[in-house]
C-alpha positions in Angstrom: -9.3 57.0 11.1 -7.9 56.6 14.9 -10.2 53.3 15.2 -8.6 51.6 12.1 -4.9 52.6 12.9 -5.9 51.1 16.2 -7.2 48.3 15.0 -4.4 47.2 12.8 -1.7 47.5 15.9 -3.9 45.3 17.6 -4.1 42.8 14.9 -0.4 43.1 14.6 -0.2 42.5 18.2 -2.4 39.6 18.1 -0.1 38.0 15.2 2.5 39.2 17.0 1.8 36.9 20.3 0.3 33.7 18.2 3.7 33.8 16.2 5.6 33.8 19.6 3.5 31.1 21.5 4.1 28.9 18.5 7.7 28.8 18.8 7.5 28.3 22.6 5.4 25.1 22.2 7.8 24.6 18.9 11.0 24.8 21.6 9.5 22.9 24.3 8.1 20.2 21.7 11.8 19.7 20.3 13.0 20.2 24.0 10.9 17.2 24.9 11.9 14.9 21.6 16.0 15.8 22.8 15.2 14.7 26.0 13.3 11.6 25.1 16.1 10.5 22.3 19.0 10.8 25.3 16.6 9.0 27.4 18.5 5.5 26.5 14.4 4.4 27.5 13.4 2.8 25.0 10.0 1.9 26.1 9.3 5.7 26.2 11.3 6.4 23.1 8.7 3.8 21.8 5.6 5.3 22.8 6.2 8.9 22.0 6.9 7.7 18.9 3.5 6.3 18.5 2.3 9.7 20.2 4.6 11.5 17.6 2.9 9.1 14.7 -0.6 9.8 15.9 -0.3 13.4 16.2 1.0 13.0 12.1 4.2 14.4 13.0 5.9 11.8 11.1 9.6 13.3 11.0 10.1 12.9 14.8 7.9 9.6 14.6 10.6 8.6 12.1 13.6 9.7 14.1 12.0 7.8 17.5 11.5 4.3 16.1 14.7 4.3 14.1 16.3 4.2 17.2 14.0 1.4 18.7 13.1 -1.3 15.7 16.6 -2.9 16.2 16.3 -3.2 20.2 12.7 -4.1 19.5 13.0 -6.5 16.6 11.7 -9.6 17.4 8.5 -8.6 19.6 5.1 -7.2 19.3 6.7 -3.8 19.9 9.4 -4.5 17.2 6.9 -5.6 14.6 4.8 -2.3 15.5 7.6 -0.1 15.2 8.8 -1.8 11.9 6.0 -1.2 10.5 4.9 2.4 11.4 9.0 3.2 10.9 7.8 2.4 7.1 4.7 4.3 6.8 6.7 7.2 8.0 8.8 7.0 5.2 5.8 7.1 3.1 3.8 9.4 4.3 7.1 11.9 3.8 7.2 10.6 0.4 10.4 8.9 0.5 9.3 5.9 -1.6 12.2 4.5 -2.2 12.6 3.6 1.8 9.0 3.0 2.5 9.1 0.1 -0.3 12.6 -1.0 1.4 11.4 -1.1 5.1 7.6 -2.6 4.1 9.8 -5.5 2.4 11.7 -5.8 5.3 8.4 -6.0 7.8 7.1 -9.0 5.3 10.3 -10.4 5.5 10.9 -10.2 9.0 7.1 -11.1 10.0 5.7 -13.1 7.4 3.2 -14.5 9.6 1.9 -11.0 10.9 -1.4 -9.7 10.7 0.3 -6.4 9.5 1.8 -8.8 6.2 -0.8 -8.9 3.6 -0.9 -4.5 4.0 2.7 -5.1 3.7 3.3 -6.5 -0.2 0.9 -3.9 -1.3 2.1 -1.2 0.2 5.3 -2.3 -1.0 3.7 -2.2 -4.6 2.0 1.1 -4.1 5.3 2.8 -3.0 6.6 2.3 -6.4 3.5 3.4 -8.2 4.3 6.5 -6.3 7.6 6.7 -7.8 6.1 6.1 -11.2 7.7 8.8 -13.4 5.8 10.4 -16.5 5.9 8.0 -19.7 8.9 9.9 -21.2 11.2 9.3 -18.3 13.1 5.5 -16.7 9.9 3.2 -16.0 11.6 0.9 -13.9 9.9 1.7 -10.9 6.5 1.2 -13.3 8.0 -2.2 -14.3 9.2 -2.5 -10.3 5.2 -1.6 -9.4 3.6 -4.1 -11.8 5.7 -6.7 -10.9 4.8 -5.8 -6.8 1.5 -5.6 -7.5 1.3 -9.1 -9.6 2.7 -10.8 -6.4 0.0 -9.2 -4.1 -2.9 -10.7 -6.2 -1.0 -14.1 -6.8 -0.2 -14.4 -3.1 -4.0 -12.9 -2.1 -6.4 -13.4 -4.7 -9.8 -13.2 -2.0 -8.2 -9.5 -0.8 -10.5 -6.6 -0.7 -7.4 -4.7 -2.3 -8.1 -6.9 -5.6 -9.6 -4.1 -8.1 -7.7 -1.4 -6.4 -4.8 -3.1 -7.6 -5.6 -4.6 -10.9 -6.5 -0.6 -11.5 -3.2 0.5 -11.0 -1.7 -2.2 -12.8 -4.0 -1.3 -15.9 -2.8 2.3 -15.3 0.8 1.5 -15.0 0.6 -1.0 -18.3 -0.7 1.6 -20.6 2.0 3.8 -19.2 4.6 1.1 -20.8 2.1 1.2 -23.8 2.7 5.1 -24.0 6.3 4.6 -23.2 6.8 2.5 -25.9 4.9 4.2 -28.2 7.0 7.6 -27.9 9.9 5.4 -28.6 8.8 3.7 -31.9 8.3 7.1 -33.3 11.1 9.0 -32.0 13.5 6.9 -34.4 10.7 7.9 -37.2 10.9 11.7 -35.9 15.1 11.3 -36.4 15.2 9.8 -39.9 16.5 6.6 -38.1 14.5 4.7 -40.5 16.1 1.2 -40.2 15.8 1.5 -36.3 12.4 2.8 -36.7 11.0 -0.2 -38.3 12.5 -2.4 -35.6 11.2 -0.7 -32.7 7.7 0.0 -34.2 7.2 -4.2 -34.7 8.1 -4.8 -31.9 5.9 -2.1 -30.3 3.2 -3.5 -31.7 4.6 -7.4 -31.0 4.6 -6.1 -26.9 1.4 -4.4 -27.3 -1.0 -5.8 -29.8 -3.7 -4.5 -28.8 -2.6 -1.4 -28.6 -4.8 2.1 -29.1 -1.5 3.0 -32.0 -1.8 0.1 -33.9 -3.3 1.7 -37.2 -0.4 4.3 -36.6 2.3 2.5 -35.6 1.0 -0.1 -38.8 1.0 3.3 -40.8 4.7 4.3 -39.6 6.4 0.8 -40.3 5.0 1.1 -43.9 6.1 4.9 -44.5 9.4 3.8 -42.4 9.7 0.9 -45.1 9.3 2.5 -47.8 11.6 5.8 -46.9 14.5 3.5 -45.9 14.1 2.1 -49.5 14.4 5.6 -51.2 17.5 6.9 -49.4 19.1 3.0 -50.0 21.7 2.0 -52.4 21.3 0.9 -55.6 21.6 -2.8 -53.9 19.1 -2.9 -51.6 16.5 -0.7 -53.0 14.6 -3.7 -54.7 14.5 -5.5 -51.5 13.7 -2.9 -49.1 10.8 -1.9 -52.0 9.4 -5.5 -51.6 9.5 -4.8 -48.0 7.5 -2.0 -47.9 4.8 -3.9 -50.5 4.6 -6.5 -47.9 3.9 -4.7 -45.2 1.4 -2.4 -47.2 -1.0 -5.7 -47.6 -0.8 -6.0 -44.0 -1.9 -2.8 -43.2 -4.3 -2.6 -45.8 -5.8 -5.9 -44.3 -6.4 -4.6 -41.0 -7.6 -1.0 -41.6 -9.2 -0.7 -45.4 -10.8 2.0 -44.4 -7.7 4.1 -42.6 -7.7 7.9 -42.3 -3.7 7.2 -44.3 -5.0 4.8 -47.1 -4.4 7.5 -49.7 -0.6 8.0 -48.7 -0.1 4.0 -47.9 -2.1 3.2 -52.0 0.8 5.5 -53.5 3.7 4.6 -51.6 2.5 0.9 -52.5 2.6 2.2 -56.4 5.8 3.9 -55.9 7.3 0.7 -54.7 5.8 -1.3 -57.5 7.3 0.8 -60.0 10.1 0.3 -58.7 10.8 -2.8 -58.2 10.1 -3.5 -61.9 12.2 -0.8 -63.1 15.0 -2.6 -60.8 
């Protein structure tokens, strides 16, 4: 009993003194990065920064070269510190500055070896941002777009199906994206919007994994629209729905929703010779 009450005050102990070593290097660490920053050298400030970078200690990397890529800019230190300065913002997952300061290294350096790692880092920082498909995919579009302009400007790259993955990826995200739309407008009653926005899903996408649903939906959205219309426009919106009935019924004869697309097609008949 003695021997494990003993033991767990030395463990404590040991804890104890690890805990209180690891804020003294922690103190004299930031004591040394205070120092350096007041230095006004920025040579030093330069190479701890590297140090800082290497050691993956990318906050005070960060904090080191922003105070050196201005002095810098210009030379093989400047183009160095540019471009670390943005992996640092990526590798803390600020994407949004990384995309910002690896466009500014291209821009800056065009004609650096550093360049070509550049534009698709620039297009991989806004894949990062890349939200679910429910949410804003403008930094999808943004990434696509970034990506594009990497193959276009270096079709021999090794990088080539990395990125023609990710813009595959991103593309059936917009696919998705679209998708949820079209049928949110169905899922409201909307049924007049919903027709719009499910062509022209399937206009943007044609080859599309929905397409027998989104067909399905444009026909059912048809032919709803036509039995809450007035008097007026029942004939026409009727007609509407026969139309697009033969062009589903074209595509996908066999379709899990023939059943339900056959009567709404009858309904619609009927009614436009009773009108």
């Amino acid at each position: 009993m003695f021997k494990n009450v003993s033991g767990k005050i030395m463990g404590k102990r040991i804890v104890s003194y690890i805990g209180i070593v690891l804020v003294g290097l922690l103190f004299v660490d930031c004591s040394e990065y205070y120092r350096i920053q007041k230095s006004g050298d920025y040579n030093l400030m330069y190479q701890k920064a590297i140090d800082y970078y290497e050691y993956e200690d990318y906050y005070h990397a960060k904090m080191l070269f922003d105070e050196v890529v201005n002095v810098m800019k210009g030379s093989e230190k400047g183009e160095t510190a540019l471009f670390l300065y943005a992996y640092c913002h990526y590798k803390q997952h600020d994407f949004t500055m990384g995309a910002y300061y690896f466009e500014l290294f291209y821009n800056t350096y065009p004609f650096a070896e550093k360049t070509e790692e550049a534009y698709f880092m620039v297009a991989q920082c806004y894949y990062k941002e890349s939200p679910r498909p429910s949410l804003d995919q403008t930094s999808t579009r943004r990434a696509i777009t970034a990506m594009q302009t990497y193959i276009n400007k270096y079709p021999q790259s090794e990088r080539i199906a990395e990125a023609n993955l990710v813009i595959s990826e991103l593309r059936q995200k917009l696919e998705q994206k679209s998708y949820e739309n079209a049928k949110l407008y169905y899922k409201l009653g909307e049924y007049q919007a919903a027709t719009i926005t499910l062509k022209n899903s399937l206009k943007e996408y044609p080859d599309t994994k929905y397409r027998e649903e989104l067909m399905y939906l444009v026909v059912k959205s048809n032919f709803m629209l036509a039995e809450n219309s007035i008097e007026d426009k029942k004939a026409e919106r009727y007609q509407n729905t026969v139309t697009e009935y033969y062009s589903f019924i074209d595509e996908f004869p066999q379709s899990q929703y023939i059943k339900e697309i056959e009567e709404m097609y009858n309904q619609s008949v009927n009614q436009i010779k009773k009108l």
